[in-house]
N, C-alpha and C positions, 0 to 999 in steps of 0.2 A: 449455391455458392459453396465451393468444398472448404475447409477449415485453414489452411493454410490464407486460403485470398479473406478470410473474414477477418480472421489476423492483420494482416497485410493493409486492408481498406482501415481498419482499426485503427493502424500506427500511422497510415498516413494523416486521416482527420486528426489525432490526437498532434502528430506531427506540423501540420498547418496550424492550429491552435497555440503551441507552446513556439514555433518558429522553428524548431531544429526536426531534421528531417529523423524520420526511427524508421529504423529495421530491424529485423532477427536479426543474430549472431549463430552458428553455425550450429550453437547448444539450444539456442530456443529461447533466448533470455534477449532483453531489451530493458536496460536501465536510465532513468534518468533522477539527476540530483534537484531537489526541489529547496529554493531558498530559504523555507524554513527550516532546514536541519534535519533534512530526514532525502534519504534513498528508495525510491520505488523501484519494483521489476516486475514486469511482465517474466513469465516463465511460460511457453509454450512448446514443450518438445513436440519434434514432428512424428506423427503417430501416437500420438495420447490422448486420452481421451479428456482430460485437465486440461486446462487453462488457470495457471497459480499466476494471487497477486501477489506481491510482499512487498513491504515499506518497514526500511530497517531506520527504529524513529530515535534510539537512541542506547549509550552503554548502557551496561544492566549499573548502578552506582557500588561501588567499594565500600560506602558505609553506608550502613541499616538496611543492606542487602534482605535479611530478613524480613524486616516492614515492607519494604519493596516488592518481595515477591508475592506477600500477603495481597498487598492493592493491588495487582497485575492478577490475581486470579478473582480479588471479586467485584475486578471491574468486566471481567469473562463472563460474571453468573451470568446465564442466558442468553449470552452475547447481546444482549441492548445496550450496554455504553457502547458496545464494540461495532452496532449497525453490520452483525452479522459478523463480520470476521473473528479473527482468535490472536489475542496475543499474547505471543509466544517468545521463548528465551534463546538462541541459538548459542550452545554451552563453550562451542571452541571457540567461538569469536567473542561471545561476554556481550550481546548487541539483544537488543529488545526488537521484536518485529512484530507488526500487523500482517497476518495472512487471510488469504481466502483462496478455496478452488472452488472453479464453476465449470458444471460438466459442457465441453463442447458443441455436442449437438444439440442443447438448450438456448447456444449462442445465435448470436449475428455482431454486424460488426456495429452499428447504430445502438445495439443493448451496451455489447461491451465498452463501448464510449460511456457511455450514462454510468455503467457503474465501475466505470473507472477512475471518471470524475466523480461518484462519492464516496468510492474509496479514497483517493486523493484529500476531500474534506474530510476524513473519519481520521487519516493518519496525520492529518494539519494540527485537528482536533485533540487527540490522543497525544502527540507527540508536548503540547504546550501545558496540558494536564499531568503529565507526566516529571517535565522538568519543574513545576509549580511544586511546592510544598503540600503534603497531604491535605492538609488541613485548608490548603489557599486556591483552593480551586474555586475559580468566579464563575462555569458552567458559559461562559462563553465559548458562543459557533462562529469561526474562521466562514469565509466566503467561498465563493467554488474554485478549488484547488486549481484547475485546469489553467485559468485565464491569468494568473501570475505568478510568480514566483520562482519560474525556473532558470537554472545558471546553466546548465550543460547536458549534453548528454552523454 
């Protein structure tokens, strides 16, 4: 299966699952808004050898930016709160994001469903721990992203 139709098969199950159909966009990106307050994208340019997730899970806050950006890096140590991805700042937009790439030809489209869907739970996850108070974090796990929550694509 060459990389475009792995994609393709990808967005469809993923597309039967949440109800709204996905496809690429002309750039390789395919977003949807999940009703817990955060934005996922697939980013798959054609001819590349990536496959980026990103889930933009909330602004960077106006005050105690500083303490913020402290728990945003050592919740990175080692990427284990992060289940592997990296969260990161995007400086023009002031937006907090969960990223991950995964090399292409490691893919299929039945992988990239699975860890789509825990990436989906890691940025459900992340995104509630995030707006919680440092200190008020209950270490509660959100269910599997996939099967609800979404308003549009």
């Amino acid at each position: 299966m060459t990389t475009p139709d792995l994609i393709e098969e990808c967005l469809a199950a993923l597309g039967a699952e949440v109800g709204v159909p996905l496809v690429l966009d002309e750039q390789g990106l395919c977003a949807l808004e999940h009703g817990d307050g955060f934005v996922f994208t697939l980013i798959a340019p054609d001819g590349g050898e990536l496959v980026h997730l990103s889930s933009r899970l909330m602004d960077v806050p106006a005050q105690g930016r500083e303490a913020f950006l402290a728990r945003l890096l050592r919740m990175n140590f080692l990427l284990m709160e992060t289940s592997g991805a990296t969260l990161s700042i995007d400086e023009e937009e002031q937006g907090v994001f969960l990223c991950l790439a995964l090399l292409r030809a490691q893919l299929s489209a039945d992988r990239l469903l699975v860890i789509i869907g825990n990436f989906l739970a890691s940025s459900s996850q992340l995104r509630q721990r995030l707006l919680a108070p440092a200190g008020g974090d209950d270490g509660s796990h959100p269910g599997h992203a996939l099967s609800s929550g979404w308003l549009a694509a």
